[in-house]
C-alpha positions in Angstrom: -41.5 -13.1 -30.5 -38.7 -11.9 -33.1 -35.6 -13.6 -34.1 -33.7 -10.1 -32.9 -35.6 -10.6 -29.0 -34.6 -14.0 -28.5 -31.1 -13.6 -30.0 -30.4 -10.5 -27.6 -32.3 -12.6 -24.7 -29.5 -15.5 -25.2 -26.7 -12.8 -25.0 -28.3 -11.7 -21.9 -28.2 -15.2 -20.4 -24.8 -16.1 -22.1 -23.6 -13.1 -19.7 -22.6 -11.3 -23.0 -25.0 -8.0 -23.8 -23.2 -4.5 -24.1 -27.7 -3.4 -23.5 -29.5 -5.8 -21.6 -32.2 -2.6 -21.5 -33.6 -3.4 -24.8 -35.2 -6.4 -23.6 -35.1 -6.6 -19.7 -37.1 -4.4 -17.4 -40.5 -2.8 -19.0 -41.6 -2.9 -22.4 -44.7 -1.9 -24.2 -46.4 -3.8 -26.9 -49.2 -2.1 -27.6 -50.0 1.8 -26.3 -53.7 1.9 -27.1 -54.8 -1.4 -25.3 -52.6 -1.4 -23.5 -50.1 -4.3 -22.9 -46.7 -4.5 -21.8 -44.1 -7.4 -21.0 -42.0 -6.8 -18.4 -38.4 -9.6 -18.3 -36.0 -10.2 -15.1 -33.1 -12.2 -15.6 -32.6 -14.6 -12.0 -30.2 -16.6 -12.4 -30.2 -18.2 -9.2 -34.6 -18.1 -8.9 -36.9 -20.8 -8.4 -39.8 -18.8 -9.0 -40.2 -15.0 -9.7 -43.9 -13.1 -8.8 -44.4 -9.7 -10.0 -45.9 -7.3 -7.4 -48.3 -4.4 -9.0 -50.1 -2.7 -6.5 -52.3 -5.3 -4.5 -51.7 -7.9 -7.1 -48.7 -10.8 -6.8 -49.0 -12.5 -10.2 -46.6 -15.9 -11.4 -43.9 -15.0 -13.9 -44.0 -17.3 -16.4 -40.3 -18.7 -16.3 -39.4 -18.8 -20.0 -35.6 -19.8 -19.8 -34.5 -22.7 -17.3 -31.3 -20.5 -16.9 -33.6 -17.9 -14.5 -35.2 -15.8 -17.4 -38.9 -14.7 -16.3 -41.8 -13.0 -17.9 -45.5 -11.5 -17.8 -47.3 -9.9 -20.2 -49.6 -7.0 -18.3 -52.4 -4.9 -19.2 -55.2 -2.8 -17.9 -52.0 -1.0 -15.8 -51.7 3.1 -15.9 -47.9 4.8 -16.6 -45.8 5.2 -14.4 -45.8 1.3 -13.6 -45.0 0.7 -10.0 -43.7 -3.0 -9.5 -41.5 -5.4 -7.9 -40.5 -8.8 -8.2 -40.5 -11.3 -5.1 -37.6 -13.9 -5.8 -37.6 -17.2 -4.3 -34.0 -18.6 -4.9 -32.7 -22.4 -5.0 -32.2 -22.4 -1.4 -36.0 -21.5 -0.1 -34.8 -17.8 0.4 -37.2 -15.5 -0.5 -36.0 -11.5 -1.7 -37.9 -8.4 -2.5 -36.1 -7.3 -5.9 -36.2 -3.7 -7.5 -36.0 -4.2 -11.0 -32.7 -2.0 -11.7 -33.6 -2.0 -15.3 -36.2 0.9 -15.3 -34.6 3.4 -14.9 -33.3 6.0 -18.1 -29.6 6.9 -18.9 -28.4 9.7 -16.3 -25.4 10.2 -17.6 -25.5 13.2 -20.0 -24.1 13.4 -23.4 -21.6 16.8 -22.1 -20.5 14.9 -19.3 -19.4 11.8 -22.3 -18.1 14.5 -24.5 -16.0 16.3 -21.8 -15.0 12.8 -20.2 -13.6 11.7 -23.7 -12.3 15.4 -24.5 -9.7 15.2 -21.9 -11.5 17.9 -20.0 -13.9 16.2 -17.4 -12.7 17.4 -13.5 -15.0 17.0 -11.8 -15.9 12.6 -13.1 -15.7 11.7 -9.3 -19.2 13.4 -9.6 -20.2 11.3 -12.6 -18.2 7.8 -12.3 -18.4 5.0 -9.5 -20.8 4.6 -6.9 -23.3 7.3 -5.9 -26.3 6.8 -3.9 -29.1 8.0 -5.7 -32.9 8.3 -5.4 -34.6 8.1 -9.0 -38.3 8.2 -9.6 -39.0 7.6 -5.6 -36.9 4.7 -5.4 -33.4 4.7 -3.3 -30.2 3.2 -4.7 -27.0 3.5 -6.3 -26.4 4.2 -9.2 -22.8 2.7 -11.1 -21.0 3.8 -13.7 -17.6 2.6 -15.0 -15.2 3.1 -18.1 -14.4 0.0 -19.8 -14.5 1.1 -23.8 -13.3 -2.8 -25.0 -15.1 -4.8 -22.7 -18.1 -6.6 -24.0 -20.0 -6.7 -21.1 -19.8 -4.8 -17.5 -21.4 -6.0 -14.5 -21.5 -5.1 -10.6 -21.4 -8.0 -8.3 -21.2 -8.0 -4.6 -23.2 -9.5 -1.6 -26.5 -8.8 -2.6 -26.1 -10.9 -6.0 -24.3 -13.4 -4.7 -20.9 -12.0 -6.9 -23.1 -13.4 -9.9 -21.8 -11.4 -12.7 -25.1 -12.5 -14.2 -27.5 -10.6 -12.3 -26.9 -6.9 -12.6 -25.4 -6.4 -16.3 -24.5 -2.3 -17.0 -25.9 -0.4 -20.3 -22.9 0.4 -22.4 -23.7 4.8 -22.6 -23.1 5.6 -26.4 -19.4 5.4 -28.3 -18.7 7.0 -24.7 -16.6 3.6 -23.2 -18.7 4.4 -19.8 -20.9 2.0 -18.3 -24.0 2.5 -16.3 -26.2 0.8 -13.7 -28.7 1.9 -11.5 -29.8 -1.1 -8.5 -32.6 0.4 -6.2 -32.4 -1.0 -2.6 -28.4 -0.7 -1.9 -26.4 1.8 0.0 -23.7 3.1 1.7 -21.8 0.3 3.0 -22.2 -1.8 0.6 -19.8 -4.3 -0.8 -19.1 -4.4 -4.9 -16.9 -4.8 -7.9 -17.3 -4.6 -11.7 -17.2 -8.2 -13.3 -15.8 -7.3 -17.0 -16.0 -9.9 -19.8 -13.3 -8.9 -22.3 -13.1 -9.4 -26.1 -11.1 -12.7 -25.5 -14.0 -13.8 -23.4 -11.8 -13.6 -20.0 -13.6 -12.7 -16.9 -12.2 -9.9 -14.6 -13.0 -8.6 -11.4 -12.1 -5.0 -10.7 -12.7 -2.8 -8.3 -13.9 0.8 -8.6 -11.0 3.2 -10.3 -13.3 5.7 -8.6 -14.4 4.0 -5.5 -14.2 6.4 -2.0 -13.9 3.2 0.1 -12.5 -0.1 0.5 -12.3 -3.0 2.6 -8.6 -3.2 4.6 -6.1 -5.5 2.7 -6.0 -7.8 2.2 -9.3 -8.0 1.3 -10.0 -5.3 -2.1 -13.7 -4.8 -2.8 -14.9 -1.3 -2.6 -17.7 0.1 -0.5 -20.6 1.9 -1.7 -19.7 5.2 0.2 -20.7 8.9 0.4 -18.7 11.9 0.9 -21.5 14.2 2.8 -21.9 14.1 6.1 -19.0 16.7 7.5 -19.4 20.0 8.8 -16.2 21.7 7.6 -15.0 24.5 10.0 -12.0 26.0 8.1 -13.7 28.8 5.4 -11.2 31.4 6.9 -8.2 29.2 6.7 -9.3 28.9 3.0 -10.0 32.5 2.1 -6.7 33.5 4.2 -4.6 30.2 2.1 -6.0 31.9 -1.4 -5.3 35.5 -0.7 -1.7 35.4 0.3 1.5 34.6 -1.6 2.8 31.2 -0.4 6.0 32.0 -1.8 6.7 35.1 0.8 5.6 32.9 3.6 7.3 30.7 5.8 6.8 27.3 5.0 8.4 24.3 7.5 7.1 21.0 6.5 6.8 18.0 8.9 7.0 15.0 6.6 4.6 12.0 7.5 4.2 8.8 7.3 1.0 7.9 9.0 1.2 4.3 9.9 4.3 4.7 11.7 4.6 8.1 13.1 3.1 6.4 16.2 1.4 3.3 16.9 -1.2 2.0 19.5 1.2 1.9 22.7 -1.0 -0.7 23.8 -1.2 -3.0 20.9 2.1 -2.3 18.1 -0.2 -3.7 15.6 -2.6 -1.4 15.5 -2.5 2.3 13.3 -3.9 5.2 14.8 -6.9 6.8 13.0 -7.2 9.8 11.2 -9.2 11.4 14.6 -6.7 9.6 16.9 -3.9 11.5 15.0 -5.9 14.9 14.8 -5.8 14.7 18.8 -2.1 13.5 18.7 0.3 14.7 15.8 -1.7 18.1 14.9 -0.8 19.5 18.8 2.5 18.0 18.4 3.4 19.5 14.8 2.0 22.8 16.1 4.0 22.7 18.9 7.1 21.5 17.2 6.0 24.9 15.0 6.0 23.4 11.5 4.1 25.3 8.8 2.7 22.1 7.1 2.1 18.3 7.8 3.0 16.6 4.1 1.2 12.8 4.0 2.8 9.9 2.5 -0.1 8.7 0.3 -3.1 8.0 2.2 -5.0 6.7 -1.0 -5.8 3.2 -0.8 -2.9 0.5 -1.9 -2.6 -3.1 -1.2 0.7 -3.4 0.1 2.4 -1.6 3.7 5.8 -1.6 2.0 5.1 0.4 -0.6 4.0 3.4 1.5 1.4 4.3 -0.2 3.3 5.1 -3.7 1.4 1.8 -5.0 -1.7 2.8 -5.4 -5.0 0.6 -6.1 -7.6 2.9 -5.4 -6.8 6.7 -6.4 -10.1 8.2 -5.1 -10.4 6.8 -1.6 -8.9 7.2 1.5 -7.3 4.1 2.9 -9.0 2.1 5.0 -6.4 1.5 7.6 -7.0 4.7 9.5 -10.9 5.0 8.6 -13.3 6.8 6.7 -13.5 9.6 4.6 -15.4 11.9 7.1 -12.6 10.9 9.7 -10.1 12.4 7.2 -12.0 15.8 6.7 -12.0 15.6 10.7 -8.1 15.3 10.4 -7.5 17.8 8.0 -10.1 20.7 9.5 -8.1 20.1 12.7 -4.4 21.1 10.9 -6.5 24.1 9.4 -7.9 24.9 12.9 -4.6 25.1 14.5 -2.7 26.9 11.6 -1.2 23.9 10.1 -1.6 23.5 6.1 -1.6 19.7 5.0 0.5 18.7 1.6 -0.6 15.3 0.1 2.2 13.1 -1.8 0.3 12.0 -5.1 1.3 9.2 -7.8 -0.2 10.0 -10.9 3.4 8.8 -12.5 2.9 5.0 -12.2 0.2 2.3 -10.7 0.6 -1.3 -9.8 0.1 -4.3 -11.5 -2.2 -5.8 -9.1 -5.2 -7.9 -11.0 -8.2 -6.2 -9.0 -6.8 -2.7 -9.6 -5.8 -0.4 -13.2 -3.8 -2.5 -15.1 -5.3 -4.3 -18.2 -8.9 -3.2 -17.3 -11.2 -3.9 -19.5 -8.9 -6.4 -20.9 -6.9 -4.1 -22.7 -4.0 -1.8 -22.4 -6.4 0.9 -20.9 -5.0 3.3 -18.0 -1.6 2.2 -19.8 0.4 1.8 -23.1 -0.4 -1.6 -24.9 3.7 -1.3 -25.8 5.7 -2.0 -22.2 8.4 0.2 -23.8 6.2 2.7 -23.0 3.9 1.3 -20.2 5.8 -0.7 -18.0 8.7 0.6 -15.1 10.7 -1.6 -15.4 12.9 -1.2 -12.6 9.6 -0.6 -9.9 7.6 -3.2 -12.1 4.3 -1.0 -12.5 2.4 0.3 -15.4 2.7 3.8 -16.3 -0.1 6.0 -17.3 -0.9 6.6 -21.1 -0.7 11.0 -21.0 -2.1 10.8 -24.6 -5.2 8.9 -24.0 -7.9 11.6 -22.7 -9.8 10.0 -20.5 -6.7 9.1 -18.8 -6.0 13.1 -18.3 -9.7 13.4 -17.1 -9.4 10.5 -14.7 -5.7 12.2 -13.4 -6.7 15.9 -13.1 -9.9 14.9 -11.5 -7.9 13.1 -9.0 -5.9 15.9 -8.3 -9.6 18.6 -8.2 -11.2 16.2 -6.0 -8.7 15.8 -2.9 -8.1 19.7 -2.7 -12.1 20.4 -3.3 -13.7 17.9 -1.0 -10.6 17.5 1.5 -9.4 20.9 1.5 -6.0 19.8 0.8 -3.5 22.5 0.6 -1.2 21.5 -1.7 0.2 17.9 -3.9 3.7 17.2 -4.0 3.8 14.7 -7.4 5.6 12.1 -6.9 8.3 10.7 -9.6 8.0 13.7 -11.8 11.3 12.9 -13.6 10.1 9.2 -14.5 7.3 11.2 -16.5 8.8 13.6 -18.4 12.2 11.0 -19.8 10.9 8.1 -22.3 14.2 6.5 -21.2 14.2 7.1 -17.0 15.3 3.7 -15.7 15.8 2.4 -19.1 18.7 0.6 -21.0 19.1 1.0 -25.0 16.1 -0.9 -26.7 13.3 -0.7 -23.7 12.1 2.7 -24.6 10.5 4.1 -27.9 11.4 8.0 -28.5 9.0 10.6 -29.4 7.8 11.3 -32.8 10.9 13.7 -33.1 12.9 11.6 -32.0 14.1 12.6 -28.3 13.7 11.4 -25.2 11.0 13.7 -23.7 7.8 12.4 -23.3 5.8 15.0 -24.8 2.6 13.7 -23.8 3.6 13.8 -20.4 4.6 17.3 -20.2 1.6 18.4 -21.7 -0.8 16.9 -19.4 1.8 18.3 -16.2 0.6 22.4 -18.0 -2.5 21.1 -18.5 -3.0 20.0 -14.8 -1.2 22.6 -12.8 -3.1 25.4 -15.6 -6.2 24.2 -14.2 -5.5 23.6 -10.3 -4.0 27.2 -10.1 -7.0 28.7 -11.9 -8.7 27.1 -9.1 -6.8 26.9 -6.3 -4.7 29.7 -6.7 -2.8 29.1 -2.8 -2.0 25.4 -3.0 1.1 24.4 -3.6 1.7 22.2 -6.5 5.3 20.3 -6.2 7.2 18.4 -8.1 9.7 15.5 -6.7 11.8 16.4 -9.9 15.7 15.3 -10.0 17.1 16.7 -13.2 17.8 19.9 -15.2 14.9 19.6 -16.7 14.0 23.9 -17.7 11.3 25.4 -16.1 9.1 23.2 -13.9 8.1 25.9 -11.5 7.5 28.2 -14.3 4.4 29.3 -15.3 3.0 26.9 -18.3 2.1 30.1 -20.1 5.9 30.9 -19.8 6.9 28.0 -20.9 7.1 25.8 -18.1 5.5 22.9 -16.6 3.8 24.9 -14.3 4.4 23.9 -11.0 4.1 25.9 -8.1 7.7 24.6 -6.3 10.6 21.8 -7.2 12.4 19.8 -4.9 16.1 20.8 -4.7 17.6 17.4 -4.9 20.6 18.3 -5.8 20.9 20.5 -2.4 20.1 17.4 -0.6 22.4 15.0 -2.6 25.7 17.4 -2.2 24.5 18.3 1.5 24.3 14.8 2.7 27.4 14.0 1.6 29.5 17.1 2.8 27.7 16.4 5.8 29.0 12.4 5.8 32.4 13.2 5.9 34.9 13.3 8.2 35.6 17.3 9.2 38.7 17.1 8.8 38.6 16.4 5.3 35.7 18.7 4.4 37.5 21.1 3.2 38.3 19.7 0.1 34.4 19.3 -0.5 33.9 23.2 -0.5 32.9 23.0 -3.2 29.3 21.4 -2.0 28.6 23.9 -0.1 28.7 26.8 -1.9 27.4 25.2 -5.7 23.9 25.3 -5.1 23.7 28.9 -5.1 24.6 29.2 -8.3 21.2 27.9 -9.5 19.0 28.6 -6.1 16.6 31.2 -7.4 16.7 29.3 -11.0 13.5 27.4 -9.5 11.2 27.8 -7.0 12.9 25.2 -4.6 11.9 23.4 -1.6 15.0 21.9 0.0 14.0 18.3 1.0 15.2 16.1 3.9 12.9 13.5 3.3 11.9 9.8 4.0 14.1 8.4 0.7 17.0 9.4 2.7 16.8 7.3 5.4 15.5 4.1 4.3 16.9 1.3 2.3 20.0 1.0 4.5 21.0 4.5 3.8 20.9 5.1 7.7 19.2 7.8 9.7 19.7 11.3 9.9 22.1 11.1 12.7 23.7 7.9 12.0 24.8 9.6 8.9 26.6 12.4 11.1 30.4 11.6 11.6 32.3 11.6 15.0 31.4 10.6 18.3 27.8 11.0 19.9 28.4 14.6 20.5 29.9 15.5 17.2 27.4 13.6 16.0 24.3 15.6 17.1 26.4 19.0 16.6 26.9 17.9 13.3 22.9 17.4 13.1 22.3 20.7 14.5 24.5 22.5 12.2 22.8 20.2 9.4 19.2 22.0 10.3 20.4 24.9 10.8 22.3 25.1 7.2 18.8 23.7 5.8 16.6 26.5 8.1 18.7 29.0 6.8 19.5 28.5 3.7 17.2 29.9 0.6 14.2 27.8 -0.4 11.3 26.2 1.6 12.3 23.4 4.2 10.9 19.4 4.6 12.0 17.6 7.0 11.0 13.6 7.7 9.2 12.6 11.4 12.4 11.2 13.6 15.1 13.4 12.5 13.4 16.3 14.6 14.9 14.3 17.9 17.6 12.1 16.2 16.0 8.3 15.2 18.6 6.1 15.8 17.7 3.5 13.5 16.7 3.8 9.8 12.7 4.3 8.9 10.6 1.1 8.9 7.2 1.8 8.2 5.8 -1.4 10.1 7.0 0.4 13.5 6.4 3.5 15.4 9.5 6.0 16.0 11.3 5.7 19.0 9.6 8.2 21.0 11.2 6.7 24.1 14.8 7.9 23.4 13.3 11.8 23.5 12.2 10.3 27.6 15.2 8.5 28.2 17.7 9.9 26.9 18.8 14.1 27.0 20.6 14.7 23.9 17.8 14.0 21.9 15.1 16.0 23.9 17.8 18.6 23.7 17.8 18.3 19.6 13.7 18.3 19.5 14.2 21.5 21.8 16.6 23.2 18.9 14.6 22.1 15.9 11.4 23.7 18.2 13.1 26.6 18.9 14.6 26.6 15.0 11.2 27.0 13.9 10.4 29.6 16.5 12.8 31.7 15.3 12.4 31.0 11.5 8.8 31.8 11.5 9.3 35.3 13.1 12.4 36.4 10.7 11.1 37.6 7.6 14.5 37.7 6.4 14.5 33.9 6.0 11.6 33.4 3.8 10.2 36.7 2.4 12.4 36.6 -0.3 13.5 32.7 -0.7 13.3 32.8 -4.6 14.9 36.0 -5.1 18.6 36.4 -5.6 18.0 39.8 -3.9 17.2 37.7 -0.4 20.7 36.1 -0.2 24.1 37.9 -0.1 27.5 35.9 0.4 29.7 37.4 3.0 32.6 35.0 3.1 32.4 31.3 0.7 36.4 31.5 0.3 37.1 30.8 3.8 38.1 26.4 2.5 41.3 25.6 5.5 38.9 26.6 8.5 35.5 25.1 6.9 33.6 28.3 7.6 31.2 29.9 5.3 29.0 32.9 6.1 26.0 34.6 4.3 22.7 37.7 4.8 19.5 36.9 4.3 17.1 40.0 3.5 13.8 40.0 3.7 12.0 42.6 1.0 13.4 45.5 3.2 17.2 45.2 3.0 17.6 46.6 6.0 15.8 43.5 8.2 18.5 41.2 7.7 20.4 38.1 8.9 23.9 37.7 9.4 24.8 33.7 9.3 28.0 32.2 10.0 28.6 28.1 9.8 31.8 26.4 10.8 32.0 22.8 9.6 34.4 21.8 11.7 35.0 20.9 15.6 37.6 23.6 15.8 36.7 27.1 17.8 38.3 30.6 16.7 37.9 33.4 18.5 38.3 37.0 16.9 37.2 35.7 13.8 36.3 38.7 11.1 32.7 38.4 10.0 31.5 40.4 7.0 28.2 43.2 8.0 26.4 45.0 6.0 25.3 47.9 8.5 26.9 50.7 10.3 25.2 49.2 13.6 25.6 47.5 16.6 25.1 43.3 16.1 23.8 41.2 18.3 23.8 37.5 18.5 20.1 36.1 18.3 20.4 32.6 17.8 23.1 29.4 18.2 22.9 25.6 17.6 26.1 25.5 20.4 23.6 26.7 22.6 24.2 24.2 26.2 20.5 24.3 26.2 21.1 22.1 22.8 23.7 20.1 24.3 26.3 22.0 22.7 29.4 23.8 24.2 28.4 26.8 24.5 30.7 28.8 23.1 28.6 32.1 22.1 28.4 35.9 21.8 26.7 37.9 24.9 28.0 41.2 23.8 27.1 43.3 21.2 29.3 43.7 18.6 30.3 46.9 17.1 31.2 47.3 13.5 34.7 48.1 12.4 35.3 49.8 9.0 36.9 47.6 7.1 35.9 45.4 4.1 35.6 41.5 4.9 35.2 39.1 2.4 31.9 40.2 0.2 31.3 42.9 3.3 31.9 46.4 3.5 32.5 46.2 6.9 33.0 43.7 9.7 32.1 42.6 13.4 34.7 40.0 15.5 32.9 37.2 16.6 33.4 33.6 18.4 33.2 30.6 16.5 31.7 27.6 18.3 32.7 24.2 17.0 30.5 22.5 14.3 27.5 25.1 14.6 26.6 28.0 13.1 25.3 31.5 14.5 23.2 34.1 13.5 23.5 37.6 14.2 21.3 40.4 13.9 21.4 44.2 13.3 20.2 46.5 16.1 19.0 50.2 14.8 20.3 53.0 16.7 17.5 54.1 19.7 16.3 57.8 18.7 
């Protein structure tokens, strides 16, 4: 035996061998004869026989530490064998040896992988059950570049980090193992020794499954097995312009939108919520259901926005399969699911991203650069391309084997500044010395270049709160490239118009009437979201001033302004029927104030009917990102409160006449600016009584009266209920 054998034998048993292929598994010594020795590594065997064909022959145990051996001949290629293992304890195991098997990872997969332009690695890395040369198995493969050794442990080695070492694949970083005899369902991590000799335990940056925290090993799982149902929703979803379609988007959390009745503890599953919220967004008549992060995280507080396991569903509403189910059934019943994703910033949990291999891996080695320091995670390194593989595959896997119809990116804005969050001295500029990170706004055109070129009806949104030029423009333009932007400065100025006392509103005009100055600069979305009504900020209607029924004209008005008002809506589960209290993610909403109590049945009745009537008037969305879909008719109108505006759909002529008065106080006779030399007629009010409101509205027709108005050439006399606005609508001339 040579020096180089028993010197790469020791690193095998030291736990410390980047190829434990060149001298475990079979080997032949001489063709012609021929002979062959064939090595297992047991650490925890008494004895070891081989099994070829009929014959069970004694391996000859060369290394008290569980290293075995036979030297074979007379035996025809391929070898067929196993190994019968007694252990310590008298238990006796049928062993595969998992070190027969020949690379399967190909050298284009490596080069694209380390190239930055790998999308499809959830095809390539983690677990995958595999059948190779007749024997069934999984096969594992991991990317730990620094790491001197890579193992899998899990039940059926005991956790040993000894028994199943990987095969480092080329100058690639990627490990590889294949173990015959496991399967879905079964329980592993990667056991990584790093250059400083420490031993980690990770779990699968690719894994599809994982146990329910807070337990964190992931699951051997498979993603076949569901019989999709939705190829029209997909072929109608990628041959129609999203942006001159009505989108109303129910914002979800889905651990909280509604618990067990029966037991408070317990979350619904993805099928219980198909049977449950899909019927009730459809009825509400939402567009799209938008999910809080439903990728697997450690921690219920975070929401999801921590995330641990970037390829799996989480495991507290079940599997995979039971996701699809979910998902098909929105598509089925006309609803188009938005996913929130983080690829901004991970946490610093031991099992999960951070430090991988031992090393500043998925993040910067410098914290100035990869650590938030006011959210205390690790940010992803943009300019490392394996990272931008791993982060664009992400984003092709959950809208190609989910079906997902759009990600709203979370955090966009702590990506693109160096200095977001930061004081003087804990960021490092760019190499021209500003505060962009470059890096980052590359890989944002490089992602949304290649999801749109895929997918070209999703919707790709970015949670972006700054001036930042261009991130709904094309990346060929210019821009980053996403498809939409969250207006939060709309929200910001909105909510806090809306918090004050009417009475002083008027010297907040201003608010109202600012954000059309820059509405069509962006493809907007206008966001009432979950970040408004958390962290004592209060809910929706606890922000509303007034008494009670103030305070739910005030909400009313606040919808309205948001349904009618250019750009795509989002609203958060609970404002629909006024939620008293602020969100809590540990507890369902209080349905029971929709049974008990009428006012807010009455406000799920006007956000209903909202959507009714939003979804039918083309004027309200066919042209939301085009100046030519809004006209002011009266924003000078400060003492009363009152502003009023069209909206046009592509056809002038099909338009909306909106008037809303900010302020308790009714006028009668008041002059509202038309654009048409026809009759008018009332088609929708939030002071409806069926709303709970006054009911101070227009039965009759009105006719036009030639005189200017404000921005109008002519205009109509209408009644002005308190705190509520009113549309109005033109009615052609019958030939």
């Amino acid at each position: 035996m040579s020096m180089d054998i028993v010197r790469e034998l020791d690193r095998v048993i030291a736990s410390d061998q980047h190829d434990p292929f060149q001298v475990l598994g079979f080997h032949l010594i001489d063709r012609h004869k021929p002979s062959a020795v064939i090595r297992t590594f047991q650490p925890l065997a008494e004895s070891v026989r081989l099994v070829l064909g009929p014959q069970k022959i004694d391996m000859y145990k060369m290394r008290p530490e569980g290293l075995f051996e036979i030297v074979i001949s007379s035996f025809q290629e391929p070898v067929d064998y196993h190994f019968e293992v007694t252990l310590y304890n008298g238990v006796a195991r049928i062993v595969h040896d998992p070190y027969r098997a020949l690379p399967q990872l190909t050298d284009f997969d490596c080069h694209l992988f380390n190239s930055g332009t790998h999308y499809r690695l959830d095809e390539r890395l983690g677990a995958h059950p595999l059948v190779i040369d007749g024997q069934a198995g999984v096969i594992f493969r991991v990317w730990a570049p620094s790491a001197r050794r890579v193992s899998v442990i899990g039940d059926f080695n005991y956790w040993d980090g000894r028994a199943h070492q990987m095969r480092a694949i080329g100058s690639s970083g990627i490990w590889e193992l294949f173990i015959p005899g496991l399967g879905e369902g079964d329980l592993y991590k990667f056991e990584i020794r790093a250059q400083n000799m420490d031993i980690l335990e990770k779990i699968d940056p690719l894994q599809f499954s994982a146990e329910l925290r807070p337990k964190s090993a992931s699951i051997v799982a498979g993603l076949a097995g569901y019989d999709w149902h939705d190829a029209d929703w997909l072929a109608r979803r990628d041959g129609q312009s999203i942006y001159q379609a009505p989108m109303s988007i129910y914002e979800v959390h889905l651990g909280s939108w509604r618990r067990d009745p029966a037991n408070a503890e317990r979350f619904l599953s993805f099928r219980e919520l198909a049977d449950s919220l899909v019927p009730y967004v459809k009825g509400m008549g939402f567009t799209h259901i938008e999910l809080l992060p439903v990728m697997e995280h450690p921690l219920d507080e975070s929401w999801g926005y921590q995330v641990t396991g970037y390829f799996s569903t989480t495991s507290r509403f079940g599997s995979p399969q039971d996701f699809m189910y979910f998902i098909d059934q929105c598509h089925a019943n006309g609803i188009g699911v938005i996913l929130d994703w983080v690829p901004s910033h991970f946490p610093t949990d031991g099992h999960s991203l951070g430090r991988f291999d031992g090393t500043a891996l998925y993040e910067h080695a410098d914290p100035r650069q990869g650590h938030h320091p006011e959210w205390g995670t690790f940010i992803f390194n943009y300019g490392r391309k394996e990272v931008v593989s791993f982060l664009i595959s992400n984003a092709m896997f959950w809208l190609e084997k989910f079906h997902i119809d759009g990600l709203r990116v979370d955090a966009v804005a702590s990506m693109l500044y160096l200095d977001y969050a930061r004081r003087e001295g804990q960021w490092l500029p760019n190499p021209h010395g500003g505060k962009e990170n470059l890096e980052a706004i590359e890989f944002m055109k490089h992602l949304n270049s290649v999801i749109y070129d895929r997918f070209p009806g999703v919707a790709m949104i970015a949670e972006e709160s700054t001036s930042f030029y261009g991130v709904s423009k094309p990346a060929d333009a210019g821009g980053l490239g996403f498809g939409f932007k969250w207006n939060m400065g709309w929200m910001n100025d909105t909510l806090s118009y809306f918090s004050r006392d009417p009475l002083y509103r008027k010297y907040h005009h201003n608010a109202l009437t600012f954000s059309l100055l820059y509405a069509f600069s962006e493809n907007f979305i206008l966001p009432l979201s979950h970040d408004e009504v958390v962290h004592g900020k209060r809910s929706l209607l606890s922000k509303m001033p007034g008494d009670e029924w103030q305070q739910f004209a005030n909400l009313r008005l606040l919808f309205f302004y948001l349904w009618t008002h250019p750009g795509k809506k989002i609203l958060f589960m609970g404002g629909e029927f006024g939620q008293l209290s602020e969100w809590y993610c540990k507890v369902s909403l209080d349905w029971h104030l929709v049974e008990e109590r009428p006012r807010h049945r009455q406000l799920q009745d006007f956000v209903r009917d909202l959507n009714r009537f939003y979804r039918e008037s083309r004027a309200l969305w066919e042209e939301d990102h085009h100046y030519q879909g809004f006209q002011w008719l009266d924003f000078k109108d400060v003492n009363n409160s009152i502003i009023a505006y069209a909206r046009k759909a592509k056809d002038p002529g099909e338009h909306l006449i909106c008037l809303l008065n900010f302020t308790p106080q009714v006028h009668h006779d008041y002059r509202l600016g038309v654009l048409s030399d026809v009759p008018y007629r009332q088609v929708f009010c939030s002071d409806s009584e069926a709303f709970g409101g006054s009911g101070v509205e227009n039965g009759e027709v009105k006719l036009p009266i030639h005189e200017p108005f404000g921005e109008a050439p002519m205009h109509i006399k209408v009644s002005v209920p308190p705190l509520a606005g009113i549309i109005f609508k033109p009615e052609p001339h019958k030939q």
